[in-house]
N, C-alpha and C positions, 0 to 999 in steps of 0.2 A: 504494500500500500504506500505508494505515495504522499508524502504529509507537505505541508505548506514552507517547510524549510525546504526544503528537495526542489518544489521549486524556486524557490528563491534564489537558491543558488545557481540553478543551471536557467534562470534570467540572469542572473548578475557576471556568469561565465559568459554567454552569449556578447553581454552589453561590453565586457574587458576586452573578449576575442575582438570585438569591430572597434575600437576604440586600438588597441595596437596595431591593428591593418590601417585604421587613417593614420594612427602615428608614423608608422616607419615610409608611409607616403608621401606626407608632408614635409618628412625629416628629409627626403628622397629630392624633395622640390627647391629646398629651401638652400639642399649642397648643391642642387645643378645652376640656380639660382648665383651662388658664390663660385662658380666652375671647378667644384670639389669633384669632376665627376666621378671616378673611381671611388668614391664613400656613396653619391648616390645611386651608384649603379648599385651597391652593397646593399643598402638599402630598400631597393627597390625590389631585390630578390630575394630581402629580408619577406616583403609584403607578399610576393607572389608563392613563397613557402606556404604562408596561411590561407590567401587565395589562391590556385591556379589559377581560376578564370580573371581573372580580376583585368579587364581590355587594358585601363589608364594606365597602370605598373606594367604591362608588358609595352603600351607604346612609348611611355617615358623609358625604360630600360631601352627601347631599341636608339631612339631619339639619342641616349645620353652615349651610347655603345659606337657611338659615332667621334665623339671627342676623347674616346679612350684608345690610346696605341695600337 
């Protein structure tokens, strides 16, 4: 049985999980932004571990895969 802690938690894991995916996106934005690109390429496939599908992390990574050696 299910009790109301149970869910609370797997909302509150839910809410962290998406909350580190826009994080290591914006952190992603913010270095290609300052021409860090190799941290945000890091970054970006930081986000795409947690999402595959995730379109913006794979077309920023290709974008940024371009100013990297």
């Amino acid at each position: 049985m299910i009790e109301w802690i149970d869910l609370y938690a797997i909302y509150y894991a839910n809410y962290y999980w998406l909350l580190w995916l826009q994080g290591y996106f914006r952190k992603g934005a913010a270095l290609e932004g300052l021409c860090c690109y190799e941290e945000a390429a890091h970054s970006y496939v930081q986000c795409l571990v947690l999402e595959p599908d995730a379109e913006a992390a794979k077309t920023a990574l290709t974008n940024v895969s371009f100013f990297i050696n």
